[in-house]
C-alpha positions in Angstrom: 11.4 -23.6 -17.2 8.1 -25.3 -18.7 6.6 -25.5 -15.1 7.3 -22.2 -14.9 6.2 -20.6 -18.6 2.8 -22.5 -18.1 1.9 -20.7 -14.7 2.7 -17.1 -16.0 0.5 -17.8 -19.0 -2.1 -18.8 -17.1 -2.0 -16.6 -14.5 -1.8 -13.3 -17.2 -5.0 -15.2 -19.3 -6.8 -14.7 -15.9 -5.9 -11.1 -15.6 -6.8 -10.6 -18.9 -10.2 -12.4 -19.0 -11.4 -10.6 -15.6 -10.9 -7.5 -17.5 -13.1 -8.7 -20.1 -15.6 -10.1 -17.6 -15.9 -6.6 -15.9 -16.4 -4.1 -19.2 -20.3 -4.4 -18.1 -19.0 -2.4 -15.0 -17.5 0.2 -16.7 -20.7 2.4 -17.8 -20.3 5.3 -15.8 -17.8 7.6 -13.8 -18.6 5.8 -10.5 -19.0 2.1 -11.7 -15.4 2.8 -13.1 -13.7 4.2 -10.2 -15.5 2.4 -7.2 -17.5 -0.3 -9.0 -20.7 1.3 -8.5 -19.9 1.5 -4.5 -21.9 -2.0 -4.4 -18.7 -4.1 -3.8 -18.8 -7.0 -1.4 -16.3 -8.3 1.9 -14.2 -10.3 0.2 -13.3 -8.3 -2.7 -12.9 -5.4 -0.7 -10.9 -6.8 1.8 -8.8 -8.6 -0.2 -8.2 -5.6 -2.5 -7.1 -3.7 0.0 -5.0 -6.3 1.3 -2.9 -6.6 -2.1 -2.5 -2.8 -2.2 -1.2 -3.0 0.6 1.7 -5.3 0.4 3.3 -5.3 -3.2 6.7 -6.9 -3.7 8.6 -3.8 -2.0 7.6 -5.9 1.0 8.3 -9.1 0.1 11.4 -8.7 -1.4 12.7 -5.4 -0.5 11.5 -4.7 3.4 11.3 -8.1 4.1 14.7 -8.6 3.3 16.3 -5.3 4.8 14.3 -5.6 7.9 14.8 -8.8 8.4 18.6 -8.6 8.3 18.6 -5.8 10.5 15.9 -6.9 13.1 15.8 -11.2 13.0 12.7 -12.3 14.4 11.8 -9.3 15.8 10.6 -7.9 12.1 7.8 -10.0 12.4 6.4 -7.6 14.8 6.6 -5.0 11.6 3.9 -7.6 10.1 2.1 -7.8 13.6 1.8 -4.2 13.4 0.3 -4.3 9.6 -2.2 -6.2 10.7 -3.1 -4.4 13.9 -2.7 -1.0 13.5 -2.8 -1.0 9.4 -5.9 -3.5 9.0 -8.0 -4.0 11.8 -7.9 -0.4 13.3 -8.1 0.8 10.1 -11.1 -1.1 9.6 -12.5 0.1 12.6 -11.7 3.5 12.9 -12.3 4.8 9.4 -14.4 2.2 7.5 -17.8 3.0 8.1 -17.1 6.9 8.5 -15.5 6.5 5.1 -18.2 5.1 3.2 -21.0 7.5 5.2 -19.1 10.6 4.7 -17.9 10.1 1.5 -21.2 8.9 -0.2 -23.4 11.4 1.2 -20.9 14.2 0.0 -20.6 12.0 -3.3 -17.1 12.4 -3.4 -14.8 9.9 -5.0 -11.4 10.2 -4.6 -9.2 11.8 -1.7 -8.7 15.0 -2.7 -12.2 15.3 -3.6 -13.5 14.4 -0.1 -10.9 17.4 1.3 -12.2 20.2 -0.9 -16.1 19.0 0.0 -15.3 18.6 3.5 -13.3 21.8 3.6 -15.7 23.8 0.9 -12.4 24.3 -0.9 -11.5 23.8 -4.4 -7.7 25.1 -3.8 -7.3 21.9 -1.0 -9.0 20.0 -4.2 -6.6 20.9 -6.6 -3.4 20.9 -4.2 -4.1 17.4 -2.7 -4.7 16.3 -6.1 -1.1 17.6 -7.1 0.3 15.9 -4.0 -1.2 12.7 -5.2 0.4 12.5 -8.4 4.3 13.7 -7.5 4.6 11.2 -5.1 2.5 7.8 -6.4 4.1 8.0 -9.7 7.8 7.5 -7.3 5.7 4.7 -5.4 4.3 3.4 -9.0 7.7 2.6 -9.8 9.3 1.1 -7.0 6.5 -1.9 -7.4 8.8 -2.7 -10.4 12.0 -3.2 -8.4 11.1 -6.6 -6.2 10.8 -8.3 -10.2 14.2 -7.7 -11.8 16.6 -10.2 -9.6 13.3 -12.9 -8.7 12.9 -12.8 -12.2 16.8 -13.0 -13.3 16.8 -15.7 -11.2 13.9 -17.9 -12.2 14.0 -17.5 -15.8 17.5 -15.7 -17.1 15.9 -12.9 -18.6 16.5 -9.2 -18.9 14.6 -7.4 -16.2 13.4 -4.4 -18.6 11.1 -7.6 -20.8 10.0 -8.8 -17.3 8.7 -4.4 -16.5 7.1 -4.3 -19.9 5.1 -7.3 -19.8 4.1 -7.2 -16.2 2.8 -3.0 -17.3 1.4 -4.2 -20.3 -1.3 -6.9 -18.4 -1.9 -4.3 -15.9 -2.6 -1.7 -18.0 -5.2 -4.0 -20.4 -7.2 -5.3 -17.3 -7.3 -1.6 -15.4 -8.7 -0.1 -19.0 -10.9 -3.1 -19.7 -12.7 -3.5 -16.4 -11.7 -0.5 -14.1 -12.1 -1.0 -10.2 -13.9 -3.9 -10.7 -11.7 -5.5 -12.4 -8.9 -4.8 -10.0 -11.0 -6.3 -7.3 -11.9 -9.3 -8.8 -8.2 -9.8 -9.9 -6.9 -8.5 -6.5 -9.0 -11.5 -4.9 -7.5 -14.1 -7.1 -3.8 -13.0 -6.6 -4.5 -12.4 -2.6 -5.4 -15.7 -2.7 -2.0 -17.0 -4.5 -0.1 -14.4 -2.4 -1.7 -16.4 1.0 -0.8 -20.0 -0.8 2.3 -18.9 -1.6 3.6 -17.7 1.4 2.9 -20.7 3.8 4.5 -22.7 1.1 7.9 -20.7 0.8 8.0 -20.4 4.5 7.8 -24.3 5.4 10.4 -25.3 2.1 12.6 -22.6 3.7 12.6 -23.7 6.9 12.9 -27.3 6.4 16.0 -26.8 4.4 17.3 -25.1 7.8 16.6 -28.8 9.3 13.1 -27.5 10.9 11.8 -24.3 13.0 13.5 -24.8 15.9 17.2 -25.6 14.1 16.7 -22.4 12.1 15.8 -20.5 15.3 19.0 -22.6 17.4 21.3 -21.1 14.7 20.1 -17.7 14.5 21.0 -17.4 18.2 24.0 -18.1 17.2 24.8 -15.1 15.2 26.1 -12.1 17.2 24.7 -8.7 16.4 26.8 -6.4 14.5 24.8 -3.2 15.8 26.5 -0.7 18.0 23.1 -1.1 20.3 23.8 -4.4 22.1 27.8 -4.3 21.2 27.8 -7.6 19.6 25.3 -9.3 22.4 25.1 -12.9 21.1 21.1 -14.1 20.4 20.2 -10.6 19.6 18.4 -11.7 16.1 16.0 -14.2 18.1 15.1 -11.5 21.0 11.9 -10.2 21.7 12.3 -6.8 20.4 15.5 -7.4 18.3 18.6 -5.6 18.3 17.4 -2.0 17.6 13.6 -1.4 19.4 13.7 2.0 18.5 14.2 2.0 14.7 12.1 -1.2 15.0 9.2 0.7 16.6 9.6 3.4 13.4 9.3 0.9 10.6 6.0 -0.2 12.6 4.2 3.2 12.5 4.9 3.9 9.2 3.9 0.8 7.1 1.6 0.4 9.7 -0.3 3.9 10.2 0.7 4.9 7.1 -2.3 3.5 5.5 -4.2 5.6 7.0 -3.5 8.7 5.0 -2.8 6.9 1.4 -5.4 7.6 -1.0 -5.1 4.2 -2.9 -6.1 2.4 0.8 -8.8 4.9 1.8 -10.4 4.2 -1.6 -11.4 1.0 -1.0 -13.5 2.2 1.8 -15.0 4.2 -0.8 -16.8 1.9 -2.9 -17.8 -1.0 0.2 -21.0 -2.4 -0.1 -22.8 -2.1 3.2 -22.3 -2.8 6.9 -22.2 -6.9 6.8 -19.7 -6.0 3.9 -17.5 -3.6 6.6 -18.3 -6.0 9.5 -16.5 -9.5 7.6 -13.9 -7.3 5.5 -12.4 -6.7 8.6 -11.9 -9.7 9.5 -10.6 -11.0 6.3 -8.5 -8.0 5.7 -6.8 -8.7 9.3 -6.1 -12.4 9.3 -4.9 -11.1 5.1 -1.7 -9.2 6.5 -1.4 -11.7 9.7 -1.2 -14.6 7.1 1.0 -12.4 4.7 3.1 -9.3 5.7 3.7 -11.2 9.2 4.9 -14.4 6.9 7.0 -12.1 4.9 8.9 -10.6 7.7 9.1 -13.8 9.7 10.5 -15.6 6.6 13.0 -12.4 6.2 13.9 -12.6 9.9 16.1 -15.6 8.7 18.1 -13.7 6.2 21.4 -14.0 7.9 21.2 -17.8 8.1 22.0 -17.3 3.7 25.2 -15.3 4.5 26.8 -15.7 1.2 29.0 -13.2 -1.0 26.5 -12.8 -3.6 24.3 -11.0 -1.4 27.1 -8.2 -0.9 27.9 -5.4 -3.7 31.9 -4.9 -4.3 32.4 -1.5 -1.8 31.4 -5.0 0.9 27.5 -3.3 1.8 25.1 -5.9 1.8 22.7 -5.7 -0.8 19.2 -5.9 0.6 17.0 -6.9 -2.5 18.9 -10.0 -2.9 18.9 -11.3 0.1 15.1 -13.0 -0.4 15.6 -14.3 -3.9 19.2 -15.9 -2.4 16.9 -17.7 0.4 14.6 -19.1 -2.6 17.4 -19.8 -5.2 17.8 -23.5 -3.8 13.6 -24.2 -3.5 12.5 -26.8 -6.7 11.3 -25.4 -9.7 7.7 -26.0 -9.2 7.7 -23.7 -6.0 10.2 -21.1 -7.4 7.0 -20.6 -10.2 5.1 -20.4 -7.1 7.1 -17.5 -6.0 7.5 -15.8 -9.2 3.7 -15.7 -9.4 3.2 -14.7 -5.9 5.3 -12.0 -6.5 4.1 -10.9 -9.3 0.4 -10.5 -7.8 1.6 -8.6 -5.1 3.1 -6.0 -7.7 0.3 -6.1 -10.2 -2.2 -5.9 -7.6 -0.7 -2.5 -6.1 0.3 -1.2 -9.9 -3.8 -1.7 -10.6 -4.2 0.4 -7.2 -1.9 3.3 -7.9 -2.7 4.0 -11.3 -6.2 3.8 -11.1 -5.8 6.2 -8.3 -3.4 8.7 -9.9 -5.6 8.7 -12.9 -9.1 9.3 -11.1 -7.8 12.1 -8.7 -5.9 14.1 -12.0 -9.1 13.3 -13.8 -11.3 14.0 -11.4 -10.0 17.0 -9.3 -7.1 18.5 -11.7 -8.6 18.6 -15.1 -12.4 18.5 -15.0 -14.1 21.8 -14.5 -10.2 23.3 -14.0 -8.6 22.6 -17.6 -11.6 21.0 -19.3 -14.7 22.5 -18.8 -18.5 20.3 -18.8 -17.0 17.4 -18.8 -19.0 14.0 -20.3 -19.3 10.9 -18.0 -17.8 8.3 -21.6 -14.9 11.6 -21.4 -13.9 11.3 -18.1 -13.6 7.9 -18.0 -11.7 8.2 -21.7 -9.3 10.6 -20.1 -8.5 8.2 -17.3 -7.9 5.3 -19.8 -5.4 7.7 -21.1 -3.8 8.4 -18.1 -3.4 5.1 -17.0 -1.1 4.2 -20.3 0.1 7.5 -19.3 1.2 6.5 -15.9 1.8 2.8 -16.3 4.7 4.2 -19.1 6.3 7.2 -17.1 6.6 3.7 -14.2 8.2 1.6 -16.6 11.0 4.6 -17.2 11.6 5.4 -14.5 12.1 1.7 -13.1 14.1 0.5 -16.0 16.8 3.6 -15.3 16.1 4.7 -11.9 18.0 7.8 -11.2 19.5 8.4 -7.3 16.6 11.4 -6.6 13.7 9.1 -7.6 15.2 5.8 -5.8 15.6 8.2 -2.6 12.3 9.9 -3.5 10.9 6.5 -3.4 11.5 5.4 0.2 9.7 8.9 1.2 6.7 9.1 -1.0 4.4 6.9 1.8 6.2 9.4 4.6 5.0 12.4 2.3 1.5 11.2 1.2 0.5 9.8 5.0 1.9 13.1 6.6 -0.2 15.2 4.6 -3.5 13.4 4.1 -4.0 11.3 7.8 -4.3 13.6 10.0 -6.8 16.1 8.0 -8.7 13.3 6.6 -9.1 11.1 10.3 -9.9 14.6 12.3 -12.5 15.8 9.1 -14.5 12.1 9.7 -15.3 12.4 13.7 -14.5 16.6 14.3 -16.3 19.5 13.6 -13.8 21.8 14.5 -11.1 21.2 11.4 -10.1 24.6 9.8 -9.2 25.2 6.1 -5.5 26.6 8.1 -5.4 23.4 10.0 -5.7 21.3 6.8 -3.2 23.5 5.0 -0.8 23.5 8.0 -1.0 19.2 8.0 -0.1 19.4 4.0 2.8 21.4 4.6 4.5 20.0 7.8 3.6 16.3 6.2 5.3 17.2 3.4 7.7 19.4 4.5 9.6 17.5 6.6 9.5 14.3 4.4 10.9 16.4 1.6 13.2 18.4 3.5 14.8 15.4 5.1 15.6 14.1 2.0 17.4 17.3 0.6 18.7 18.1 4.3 18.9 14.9 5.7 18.2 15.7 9.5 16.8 12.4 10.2 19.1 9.4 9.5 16.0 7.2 8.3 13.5 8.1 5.8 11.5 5.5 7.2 11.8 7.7 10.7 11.4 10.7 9.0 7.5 9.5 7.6 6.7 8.3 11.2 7.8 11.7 12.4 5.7 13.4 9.6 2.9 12.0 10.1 3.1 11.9 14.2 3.4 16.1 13.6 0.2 16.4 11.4 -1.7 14.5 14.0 -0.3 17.9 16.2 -0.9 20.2 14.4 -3.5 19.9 13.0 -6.0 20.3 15.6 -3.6 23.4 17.5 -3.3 25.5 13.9 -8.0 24.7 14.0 -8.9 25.5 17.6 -6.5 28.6 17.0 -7.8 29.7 13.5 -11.6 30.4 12.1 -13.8 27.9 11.6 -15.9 27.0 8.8 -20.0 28.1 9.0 -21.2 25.9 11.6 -24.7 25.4 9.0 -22.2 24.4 6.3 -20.7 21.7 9.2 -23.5 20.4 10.7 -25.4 19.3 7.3 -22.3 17.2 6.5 -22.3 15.5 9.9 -25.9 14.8 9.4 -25.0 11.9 7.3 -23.9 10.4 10.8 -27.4 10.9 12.6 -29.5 9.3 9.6 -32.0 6.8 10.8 -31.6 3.1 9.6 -33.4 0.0 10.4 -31.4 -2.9 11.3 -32.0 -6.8 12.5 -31.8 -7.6 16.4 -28.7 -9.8 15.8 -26.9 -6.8 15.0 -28.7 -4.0 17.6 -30.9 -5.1 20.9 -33.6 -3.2 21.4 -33.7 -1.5 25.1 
């Protein structure tokens, strides 16, 4: 328990004294939301890394997926890093940070309504935003409450309030830097960590290959292969199809969340895209493939405290049952890593809530001439404001919300990807095609849930966000464009001369 005590307080006087270390930063609207726009690869990539993967994937997906998939879940992580990371990286990075800069917008919702010369897409986006991160906010919590019943015997609501009470002092105290600077620092625990769970795990299964030998073993209990034995260590696992929709959305869900787009947002310069991509792929590689690789072995721990008393198997505790057995000094290890991955994604989301309300919602709508020192005032309020309506809503989660949950990244990347990837390389985006991506993004996420047409939520946000990437474009080339003047001076941000060495452009 000493080991164990000593490595939280160090790791939350960290937290703390990064805060401290990054007031300087917090001068001005912009150096508060996206650290000036003058932050570096490493930071960058390793912030969005942690946002990315929070401990709803290492102890919730991980665990679910795993049991359902085997080995095959670790082509969930694959995708992550593939489609989530390095394509992102690609394909909206440096488009991002143009666009974005030369229309000096700093959220989401505040790129749509200067892309779109619309303040009602502003103000709806903005709405969008905060209904379904708050949901999101609070999930983060729910990884903590049996790691932390397990590792230290204490009541899950102390572990919520302590873990929203760091968060909060280091988001106020240093804003985005702050987060990036601490979102390093944890990525790098989350990366230690990991390798070191997965090889203690494994070699109490008597080695890779014994733990693989046994999982062939198992037969699969899926109505797809009818009990086919070695189902769990096939390529493509038991169920390809559900596997493939678990891939798009974590994986090109991404694309469309605000709090990931963000950190586009404030990137330094092109060395700073070139190396984050790099770092940001071999990030999720390292940790969202070890996560579902190290889940994929979930049935090897069959035991009856992982089932509730109706006989389901309870998903969340299938992880902490793997690491109950590890020695004290790595359980610490894992309690850490854990929480990192949850405080790195709480600093995310409620630094984004709170800029986009601020931001879009109340300045020049409810408040009027607006001060830089208020704005950044009303977003220190807002992020007590959110970090508290979390930690209710995670200490009594009611059925809607928990449901709610599990749709909020179908809802948010069904909406926002396909409006905001068409606006960065197409001309020819409507105002109706944007408004037609909101709605069908969220309509069938949310409708689903009431209705439930789709048997998986999970399916249900790959379908939403497959349809915006339709519609989109048929409702523009079908509806009146915007003035083509108005167009072509935003997409001259694109066609601006820069001077660059030979290593990175040869001369013809």
């Amino acid at each position: 328990m000493g080991i164990k005590l000593v490595l939280l307080v160090i790791f939350f006087a960290i937290m703390v004294g990064v805060g401290i270390y990054s007031r300087k930063h917090v001068t001005s609207v912009d150096g508060f939301v996206l650290g000036g726009r003058t932050v570096g690869p490493w930071l960058t990539a390793f912030a969005y890394g942690t946002s990315y993967f929070s401990a709803v994937v290492f102890v919730g997906y991980a665990g679910q997926f795993g049991w359902k998939y085997g080995i095959a879940s670790t082509w969930i992580g694959i995708g992550n890093a593939v489609l989530g990371s390095l394509l992102a990286w690609v394909v909206l990075g440096r488009r991002t940070k143009v666009m974005t800069q030369h229309l000096s917008s700093r959220t989401m919702p505040d790129f749509f309504g200067e892309r779109y010369d619309s303040k009602a897409l502003k103000v709806i986006s903005s709405i969008i935003v905060f209904v379904f991160l708050i949901p999101y906010t609070a999930s983060v919590y729910n990884g903590l409450s049996r790691l932390f019943e397990m590792a230290f015997h204490i009541p899950y609501a102390w572990c919520v309030i302590v873990m929203a009470v760091f968060t909060a002092l280091y988001v106020i105290l240093g804003g985005y830097m702050a987060t990036a600077i601490n979102d390093f620092i944890q990525g790098i625990i989350m990366l230690v960590g990991i390798v070191a769970v997965i090889a203690a795990v494994l070699s109490g299964q008597g080695g890779f290959m014994n733990a693989i030998a046994e999982m062939a073993k198992i037969p699969s209990d899926t109505a797809v292969t009818q009990g086919q034995p070695g189902a769990f260590t096939s390529f493509f696992g038991p169920d390809p199809l559900n596997l493939l929709g678990v891939v798009l959305l974590t994986s090109l869900g991404t694309w469309g969340l605000p709090q990931m787009i963000g950190k586009f947002y404030a990137i330094k310069d092109e060395k700073s895209i070139n190396t984050g991509t790099v770092i940001s792929t071999l990030f999720a590689v390292v940790v969202s493939g070890g996560c579902y690789f190290l889940g994929g072995f979930g049935r090897l721990f069959d035991s009856p405290v992982i089932y509730d008393e109706t006989g389901a198997v309870v998903y969340d505790s299938i992880i902490p049952h793997m690491l109950s057995a590890l020695p004290d000094i790595l359980i610490g290890i894992v309690v850490v890593l854990v929480l990192s991955a949850s405080m790195s994604t709480l600093s995310s989301l409620v630094l984004t809530s709170s800029s986009t309300l601020t931001l879009d919602l109340i300045k020049d709508n409810v408040v009027k001439n607006m001060s830089e020192k208020k704005q950044i005032i009303t977003m220190q309020v807002l992020i007590v404001f959110f970090i508290v309506v979390s930690v209710v809503i995670a200490l009594d989660p009611p059925t809607f919300i928990a449901q709610l949950m599990g749709i909020s990244w179908g809802a948010l990347a069904g909406a926002f990807l396909a409006p905001f990837l068409y606006g960065l390389y197409w001309k020819g985006v409507t105002r109706a095609g944007v408004w037609a991506g909101f709605i069908s993004g969220v309509g069938i996420t949310v409708s689903n849930m009431v209705i439930g047409y789709i048997e998986s939520p999970i399916n249900a946000g790959a379908v939403a966000m497959i349809a915006g990437l339709i519609v989109v474009p048929v409702v523009s080339l079908i509806t009146p464009r915007l003035k083509k003047e108005t167009v072509n001076q935003i997409f001259t941000c694109y066609e601006e001369k820069v001077t660059i060495t030979k290593k990175h452009s040869l001369q013809e």
